[in-house]
C-alpha positions as CSV (number, residue, x, y, z in Angstrom):
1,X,0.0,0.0,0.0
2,X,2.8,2.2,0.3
3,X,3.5,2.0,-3.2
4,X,0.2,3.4,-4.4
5,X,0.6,6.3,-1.6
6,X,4.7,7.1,-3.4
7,X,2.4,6.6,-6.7
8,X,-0.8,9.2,-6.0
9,X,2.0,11.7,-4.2
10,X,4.1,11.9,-6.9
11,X,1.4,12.4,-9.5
12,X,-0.5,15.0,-7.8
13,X,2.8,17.1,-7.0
14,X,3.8,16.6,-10.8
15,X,0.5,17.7,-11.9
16,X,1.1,20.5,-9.4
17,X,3.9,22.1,-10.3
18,X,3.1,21.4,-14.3
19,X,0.0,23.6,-13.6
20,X,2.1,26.6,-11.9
21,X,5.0,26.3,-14.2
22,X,2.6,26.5,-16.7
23,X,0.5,29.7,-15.3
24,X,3.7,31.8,-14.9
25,X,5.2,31.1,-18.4
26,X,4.2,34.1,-19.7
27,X,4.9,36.1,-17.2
28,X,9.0,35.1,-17.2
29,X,9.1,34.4,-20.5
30,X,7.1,37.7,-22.3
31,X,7.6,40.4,-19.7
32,X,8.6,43.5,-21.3
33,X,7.5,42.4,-24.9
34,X,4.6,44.4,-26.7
35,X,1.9,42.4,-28.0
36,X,0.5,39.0,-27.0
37,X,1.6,35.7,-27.1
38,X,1.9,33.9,-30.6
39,X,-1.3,32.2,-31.8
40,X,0.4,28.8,-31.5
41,X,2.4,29.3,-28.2
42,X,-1.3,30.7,-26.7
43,X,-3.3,27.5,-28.2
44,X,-0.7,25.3,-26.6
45,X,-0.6,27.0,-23.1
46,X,-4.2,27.4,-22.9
47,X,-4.6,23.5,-24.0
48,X,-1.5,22.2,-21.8
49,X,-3.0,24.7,-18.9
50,X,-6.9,22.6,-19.1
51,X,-5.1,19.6,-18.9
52,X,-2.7,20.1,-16.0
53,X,-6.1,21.6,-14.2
54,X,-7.6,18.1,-15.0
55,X,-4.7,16.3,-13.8
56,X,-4.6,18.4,-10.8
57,X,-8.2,18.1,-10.0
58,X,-8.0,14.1,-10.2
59,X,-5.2,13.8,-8.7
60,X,-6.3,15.0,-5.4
61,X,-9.1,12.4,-4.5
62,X,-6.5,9.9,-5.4
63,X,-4.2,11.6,-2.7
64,X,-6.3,11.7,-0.4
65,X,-7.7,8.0,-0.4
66,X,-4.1,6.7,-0.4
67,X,-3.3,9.0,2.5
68,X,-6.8,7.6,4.5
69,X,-5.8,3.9,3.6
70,X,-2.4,4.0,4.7
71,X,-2.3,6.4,7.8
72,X,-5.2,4.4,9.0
73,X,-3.3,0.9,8.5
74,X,-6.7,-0.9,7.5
75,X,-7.8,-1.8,3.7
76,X,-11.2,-2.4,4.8
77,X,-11.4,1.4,5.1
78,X,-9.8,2.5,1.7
79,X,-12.2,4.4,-0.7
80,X,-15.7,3.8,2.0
81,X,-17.1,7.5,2.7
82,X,-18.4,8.2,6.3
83,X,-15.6,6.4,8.0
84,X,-12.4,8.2,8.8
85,X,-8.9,6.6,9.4
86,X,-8.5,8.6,12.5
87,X,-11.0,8.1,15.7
88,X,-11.6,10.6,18.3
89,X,-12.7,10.0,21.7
């Protein structure tokens, strides 16, 4: 099980930092440049932006299943809503 929590870390920080490497592109690489983007470099941002998002945004659930399953040491409790890993009181 520790695998898949290595796996779903290292996926959701890649998708991560794609995501804000990808949001501040313009901003290091055309800074004091007049005009816009070029029509290809914007289509490929604004597609390579949607799918980091997507990544991203799946990515987390996957995170945070892994993190329930193994911090709470019990595979009966991986992926059921309503119960938590951790008890209190």
């Amino acid at each position: 099980m520790e695998t898949g929590l290595i796996a779903a870390r290292f996926f959701h920080f890649a998708a991560v930092m794609a995501l804000f490497g990808l949001a501040l592109f313009p901003l290091y690489s055309y800074p004091g440049r007049a005009g816009e983007l070029p029509a290809r470099l914007g289509r490929w941002l604004n597609a390579s932006l949607r799918l980091a998002v997507l990544l991203a945004i799946a990515s987390g659930p996957n995170l945070g299943i892994a993190d329930r399953c193994e911090y709470g040491r019990n595979p009966e409790r991986c992926g059921r809503p309503g119960r938590t890993a951790l008890r209190v009181g």
